[in-house]
C-alpha positions in Angstrom: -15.2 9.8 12.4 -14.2 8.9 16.1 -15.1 4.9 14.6 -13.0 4.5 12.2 -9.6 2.8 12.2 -7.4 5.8 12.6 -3.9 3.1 11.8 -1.0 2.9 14.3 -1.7 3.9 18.1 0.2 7.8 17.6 -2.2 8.4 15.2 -5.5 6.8 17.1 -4.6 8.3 20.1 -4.5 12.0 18.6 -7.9 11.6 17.4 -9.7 9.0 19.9 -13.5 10.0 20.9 -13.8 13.0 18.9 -17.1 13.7 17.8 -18.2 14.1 13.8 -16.4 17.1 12.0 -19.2 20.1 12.4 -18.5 23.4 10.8 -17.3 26.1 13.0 -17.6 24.0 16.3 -14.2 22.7 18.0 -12.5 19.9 17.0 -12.9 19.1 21.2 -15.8 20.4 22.4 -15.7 22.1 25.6 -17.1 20.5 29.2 -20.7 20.5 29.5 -21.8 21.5 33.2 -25.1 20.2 34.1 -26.7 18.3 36.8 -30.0 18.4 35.1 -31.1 18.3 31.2 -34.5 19.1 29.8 -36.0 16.0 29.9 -39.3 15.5 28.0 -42.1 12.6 28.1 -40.9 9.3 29.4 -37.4 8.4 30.6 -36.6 5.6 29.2 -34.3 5.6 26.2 -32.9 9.7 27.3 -29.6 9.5 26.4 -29.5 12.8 29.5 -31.7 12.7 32.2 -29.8 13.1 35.3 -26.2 14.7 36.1 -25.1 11.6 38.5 -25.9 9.2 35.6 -24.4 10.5 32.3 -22.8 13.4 31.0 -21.8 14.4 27.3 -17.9 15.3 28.1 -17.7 11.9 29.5 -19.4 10.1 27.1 -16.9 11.4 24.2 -14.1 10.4 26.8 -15.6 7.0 27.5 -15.8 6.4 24.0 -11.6 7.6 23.0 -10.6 5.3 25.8 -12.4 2.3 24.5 -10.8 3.2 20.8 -7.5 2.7 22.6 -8.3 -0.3 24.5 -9.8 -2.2 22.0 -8.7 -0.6 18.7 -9.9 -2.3 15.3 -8.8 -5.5 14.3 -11.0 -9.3 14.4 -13.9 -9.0 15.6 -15.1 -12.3 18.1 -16.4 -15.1 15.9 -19.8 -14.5 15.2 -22.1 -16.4 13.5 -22.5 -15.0 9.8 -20.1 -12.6 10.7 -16.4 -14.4 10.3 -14.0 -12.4 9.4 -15.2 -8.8 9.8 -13.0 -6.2 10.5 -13.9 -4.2 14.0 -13.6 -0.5 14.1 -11.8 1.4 17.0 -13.9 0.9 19.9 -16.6 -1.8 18.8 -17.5 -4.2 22.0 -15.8 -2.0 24.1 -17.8 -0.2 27.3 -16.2 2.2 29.0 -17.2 3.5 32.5 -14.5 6.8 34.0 -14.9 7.1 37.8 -13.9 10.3 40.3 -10.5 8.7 40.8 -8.7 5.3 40.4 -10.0 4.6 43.6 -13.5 4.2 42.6 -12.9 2.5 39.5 -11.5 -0.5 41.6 -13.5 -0.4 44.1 -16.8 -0.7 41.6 -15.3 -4.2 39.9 -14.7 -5.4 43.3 -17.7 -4.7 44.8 -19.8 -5.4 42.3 -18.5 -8.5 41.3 -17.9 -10.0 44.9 -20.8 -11.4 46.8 -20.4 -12.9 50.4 -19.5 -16.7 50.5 -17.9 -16.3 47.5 -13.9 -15.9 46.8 -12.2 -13.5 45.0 -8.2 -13.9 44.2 -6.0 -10.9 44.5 -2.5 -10.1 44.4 -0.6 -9.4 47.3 1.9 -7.1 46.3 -0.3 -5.0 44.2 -1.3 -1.5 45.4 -1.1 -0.7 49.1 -4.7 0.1 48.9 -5.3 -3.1 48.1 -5.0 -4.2 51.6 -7.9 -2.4 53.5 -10.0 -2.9 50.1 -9.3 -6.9 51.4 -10.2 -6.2 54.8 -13.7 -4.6 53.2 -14.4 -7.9 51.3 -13.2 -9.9 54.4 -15.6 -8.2 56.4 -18.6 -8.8 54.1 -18.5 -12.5 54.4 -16.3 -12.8 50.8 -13.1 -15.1 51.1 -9.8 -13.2 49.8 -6.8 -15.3 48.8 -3.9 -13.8 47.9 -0.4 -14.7 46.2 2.4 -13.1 44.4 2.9 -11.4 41.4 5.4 -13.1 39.9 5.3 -16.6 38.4 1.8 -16.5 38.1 1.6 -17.4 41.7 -2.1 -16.5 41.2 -2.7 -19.9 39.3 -3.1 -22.3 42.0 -5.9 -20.3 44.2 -8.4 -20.0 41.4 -10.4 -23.1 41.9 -14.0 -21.8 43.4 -13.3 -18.2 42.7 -15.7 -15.5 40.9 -13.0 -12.5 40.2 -9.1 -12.7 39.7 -7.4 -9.6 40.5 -4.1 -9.0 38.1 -1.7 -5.8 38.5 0.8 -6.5 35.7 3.0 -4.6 36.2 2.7 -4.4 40.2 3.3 -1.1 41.8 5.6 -0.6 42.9 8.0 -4.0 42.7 7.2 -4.3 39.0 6.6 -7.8 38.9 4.7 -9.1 35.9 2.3 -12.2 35.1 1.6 -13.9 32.2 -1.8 -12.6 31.5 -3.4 -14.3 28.9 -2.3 -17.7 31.4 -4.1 -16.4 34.1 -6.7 -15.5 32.3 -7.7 -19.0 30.1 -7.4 -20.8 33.3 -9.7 -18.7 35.2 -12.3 -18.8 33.0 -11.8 -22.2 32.7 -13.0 -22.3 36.2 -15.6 -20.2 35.6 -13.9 -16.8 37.2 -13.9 -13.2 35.5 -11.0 -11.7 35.2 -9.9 -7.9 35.8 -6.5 -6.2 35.0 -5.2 -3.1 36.7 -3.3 -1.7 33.6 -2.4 1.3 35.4 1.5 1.6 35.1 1.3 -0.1 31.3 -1.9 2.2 30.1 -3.2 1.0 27.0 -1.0 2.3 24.6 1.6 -0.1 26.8 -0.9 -3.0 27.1 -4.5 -4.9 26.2 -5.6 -6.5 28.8 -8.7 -7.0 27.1 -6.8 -8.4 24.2 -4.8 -10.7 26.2 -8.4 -12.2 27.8 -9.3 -10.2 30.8 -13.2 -9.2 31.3 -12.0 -5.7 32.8 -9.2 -3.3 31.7 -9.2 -0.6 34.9 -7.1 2.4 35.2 -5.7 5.2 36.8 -6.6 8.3 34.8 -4.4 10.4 37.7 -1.5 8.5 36.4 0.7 8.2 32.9 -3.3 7.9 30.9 -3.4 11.8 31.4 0.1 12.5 32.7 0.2 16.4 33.9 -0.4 15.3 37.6 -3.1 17.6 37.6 -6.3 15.4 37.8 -7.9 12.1 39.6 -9.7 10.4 37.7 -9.8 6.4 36.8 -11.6 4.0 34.8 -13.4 0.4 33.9 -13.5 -1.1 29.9 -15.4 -4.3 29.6 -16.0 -6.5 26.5 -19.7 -7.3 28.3 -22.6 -5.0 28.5 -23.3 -6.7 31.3 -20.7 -6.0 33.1 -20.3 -3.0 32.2 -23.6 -2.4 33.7 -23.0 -3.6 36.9 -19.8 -1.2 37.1 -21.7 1.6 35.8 -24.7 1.2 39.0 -22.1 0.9 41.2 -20.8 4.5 40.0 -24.5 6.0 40.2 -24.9 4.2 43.8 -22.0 5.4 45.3 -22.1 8.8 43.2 -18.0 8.1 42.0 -18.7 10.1 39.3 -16.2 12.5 37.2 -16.4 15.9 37.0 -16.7 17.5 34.1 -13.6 19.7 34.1 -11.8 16.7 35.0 -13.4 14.6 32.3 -12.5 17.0 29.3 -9.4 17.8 30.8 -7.9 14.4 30.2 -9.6 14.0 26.8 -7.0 16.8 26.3 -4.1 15.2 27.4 -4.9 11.7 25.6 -3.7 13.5 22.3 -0.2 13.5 23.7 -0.3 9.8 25.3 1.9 8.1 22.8 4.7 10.7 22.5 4.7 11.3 26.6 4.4 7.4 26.8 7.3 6.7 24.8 9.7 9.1 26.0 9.1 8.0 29.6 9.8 4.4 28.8 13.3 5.1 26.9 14.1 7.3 30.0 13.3 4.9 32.4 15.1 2.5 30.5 18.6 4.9 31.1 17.7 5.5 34.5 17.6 1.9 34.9 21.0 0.9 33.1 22.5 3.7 34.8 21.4 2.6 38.5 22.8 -0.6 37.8 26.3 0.6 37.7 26.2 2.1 41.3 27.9 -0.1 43.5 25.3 1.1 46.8 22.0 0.7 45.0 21.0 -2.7 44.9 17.5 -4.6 43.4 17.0 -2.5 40.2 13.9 -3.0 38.3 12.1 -2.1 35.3 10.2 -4.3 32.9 12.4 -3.4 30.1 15.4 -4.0 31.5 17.7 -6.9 29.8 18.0 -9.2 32.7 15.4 -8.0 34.7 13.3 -11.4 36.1 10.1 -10.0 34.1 11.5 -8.9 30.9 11.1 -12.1 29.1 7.3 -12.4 30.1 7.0 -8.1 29.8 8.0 -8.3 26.3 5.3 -11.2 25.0 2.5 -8.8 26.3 3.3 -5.3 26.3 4.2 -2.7 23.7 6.0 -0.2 25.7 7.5 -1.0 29.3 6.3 2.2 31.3 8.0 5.1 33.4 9.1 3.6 36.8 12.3 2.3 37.8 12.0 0.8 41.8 15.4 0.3 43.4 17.1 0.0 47.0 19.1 2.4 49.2 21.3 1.3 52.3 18.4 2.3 54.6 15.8 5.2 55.1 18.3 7.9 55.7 20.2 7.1 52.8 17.4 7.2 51.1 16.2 10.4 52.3 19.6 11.9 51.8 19.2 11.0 47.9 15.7 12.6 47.2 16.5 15.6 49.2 19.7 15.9 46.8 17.6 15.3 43.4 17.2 18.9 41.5 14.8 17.2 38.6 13.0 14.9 40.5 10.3 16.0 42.7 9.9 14.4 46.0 6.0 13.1 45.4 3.8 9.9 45.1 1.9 8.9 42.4 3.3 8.1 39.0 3.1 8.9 34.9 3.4 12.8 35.6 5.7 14.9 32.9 7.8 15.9 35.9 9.6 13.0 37.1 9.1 12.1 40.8 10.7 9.5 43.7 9.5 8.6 46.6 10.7 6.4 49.5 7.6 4.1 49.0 8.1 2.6 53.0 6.9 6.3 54.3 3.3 5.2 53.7 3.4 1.7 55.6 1.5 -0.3 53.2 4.0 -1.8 51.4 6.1 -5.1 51.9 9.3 -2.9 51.1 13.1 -2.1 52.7 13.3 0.8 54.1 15.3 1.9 51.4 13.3 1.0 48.8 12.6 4.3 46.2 10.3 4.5 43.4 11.1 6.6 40.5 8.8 7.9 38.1 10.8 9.1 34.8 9.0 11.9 33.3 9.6 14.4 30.1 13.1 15.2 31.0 16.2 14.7 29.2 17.3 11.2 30.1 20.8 12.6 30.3 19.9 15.5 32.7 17.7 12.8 34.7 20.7 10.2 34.5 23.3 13.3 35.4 20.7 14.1 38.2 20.4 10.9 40.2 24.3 10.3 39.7 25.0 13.7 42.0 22.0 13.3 44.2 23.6 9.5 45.1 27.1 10.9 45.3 25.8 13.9 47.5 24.0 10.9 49.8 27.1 9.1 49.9 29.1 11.6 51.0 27.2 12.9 53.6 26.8 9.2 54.9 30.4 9.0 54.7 30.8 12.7 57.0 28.0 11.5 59.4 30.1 8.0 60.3 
């Protein structure tokens, strides 16, 4: 059943992974806790022989991702084969990982090799930065450039593995991924995506070209806050392969709890999704017509320098809103005032969250600078929320002078 086409993405995302319809056995079935299985005769071909290498709660998982990152449609030309319809899932490979974390760092790692060059953005994730220092140190050459304007274009000659974050976290610049991508494969370079912020219900990256759609299952993909988690979906067994060792060498693996967990929450991806992005949407509009917050942006946003590119590629624009403050105390001054929006980092959650992203160091940011993650509130409560927490921070400003 879990093969099928299953139509538009709030119905495929309901039903993604589940195994065939058995009598009396649920629809989900629960997470399987093992770190050994019986294992007769010979190895090869076991679908279970060891807990660090498979598991069935994350296969069924591995498989409902795939369904939503390559759902059916035309299959790749093949020969005898033009024009037949794929099923949800078919040529996808799936990989989860412990955490985001380790799904980024097994497409790096594995792909890189010293003397090579790898090109990366450099106002992607702050993590980003000691992952370059890593590669650095391992004899691979890191070139970096900018987000925006597919600034990525002109360092690809000579390289293995383009890095994209579309959108980047957290200025929320976007590139034109399906430009990047042709040209680096004209040059003979894979190309990976972190499609963390857009999830795939927002975007394709594997649609729009890239060789690796990787996530952060801790984020928006399972969207209670209350599990790590990450993942890699490749096109090529191959690659998906060398991903996949990586996990089993390093021991990145899932847990199962963790595993099933967000199986759960994928059946409520679309609807949380959706809501998030029309909130953050008012949030946005609504920033924009405070006089002391300045450099509003959201992919959605009419006017906003990515929209035009954000709407060729993705379906639905995501959660966050980044803006500016008049400095760190201002700032400050504003989250300590919000009522429904928890002071936290990370993203995606159903509780909306802010952070003043400078506290962490690793960002290129004012001091000022706040990112907002718009959860399952009311977008008038949330709107009604910020506009008192900024008047609150104004006015104490104002007593302090």
């Amino acid at each position: 059943m879990s093969s099928e086409h299953h139509g538009t993405d709030a119905t495929r995302v309901v039903r993604a992974g589940l195994p065939e319809e058995e009598p009396y056995a649920p629809p989900l079935p629960g997470p399987v806790f093992a770190a050994h299985y019986h294992l007769p005769g010979e190895v090869a071909g076991a679908p279970y022989a060891y807990g660090r290498d498979a598991n069935p709660t994350w296969t069924v998982l591995e498989r409902a991702i795939g369904e939503l990152e390559l759902p059916a449609g035309p299959s790749a030309p093949e020969a005898g084969d033009s024009g037949r319809a794929r099923r949800d899932g078919e040529g996808a490979h799936t990989v989860v990982f412990a955490s985001g974390m380790g799904a980024i760092s097994a497409v790096l790692f594995s792909q890189a090799r010293p003397g090579g060059a790898v090109v990366l953005p450099d106002d992607g994730y702050n993590l980003l930065v000691p992952l370059r220092e890593r590669l650095t140190a391992l004899g691979v050459e890191v070139r970096t450039a900018p987000t925006a304007g597919d600034a990525q274009l002109a360092l690809l000659d000579g390289a293995s593995l383009l890095w994209i974050e579309s959108p980047s976290n957290p200025g929320l610049d976007v590139c034109d991924i399906r430009r990047l991508a042709d040209a680096a494969h004209e040059r003979g370079a894979l190309v990976a995506v972190d499609n963390t912020l857009a999830t795939p219900l927002g975007q394709r990256p594997l649609e729009l070209g890239a060789d690796f759609s990787v996530g952060s299952g801790t984020k928006a993909l399972t969207g209670h806050g209350d599990v790590l988690l990450g993942h890699v979906t490749c096109r090529d067994p191959e690659s998906a392969a060398s991903v996949r060792q990586w996990r089993k060498l390093v021991g990145a693996i899932p847990g199962p709890m963790e595993a099933w967990l967000a199986h759960r929450s994928l059946a409520t991806l679309d609807v949380r999704t959706k809501r998030q992005a029309e909130g953050a949407l008012a949030v946005a509009r609504a920033l924009l017509e405070r006089p002391e917050v300045t450099g509003v942006r959201h992919p959605g946003l009419p006017g906003d320098p990515a929209q035009a590119t954000a709407a060729r590629q993705m379906r639905r624009f995501g959660c966050v809103v980044s803006f500016t403050l008049p400095g760190k105390e201002y700032a400050q001054r504003f989250l300590e005032a919000l009522r429904l929006v928890d002071e936290a980092t990370s993203f995606g959650g159903a509780r909306s969250t802010a952070e003043r992203r400078g506290r962490w160091g690793g960002d290129a940011v004012p001091e000022g600078f706040v990112r907002l993650s718009v959860g399952l509130e009311d977008p008038d409560d949330l709107v009604a929320d910020i506009g008192r927490a900024l008047d609150t921070a104004a006015a104490a400003g104002a007593g302090a002078g």
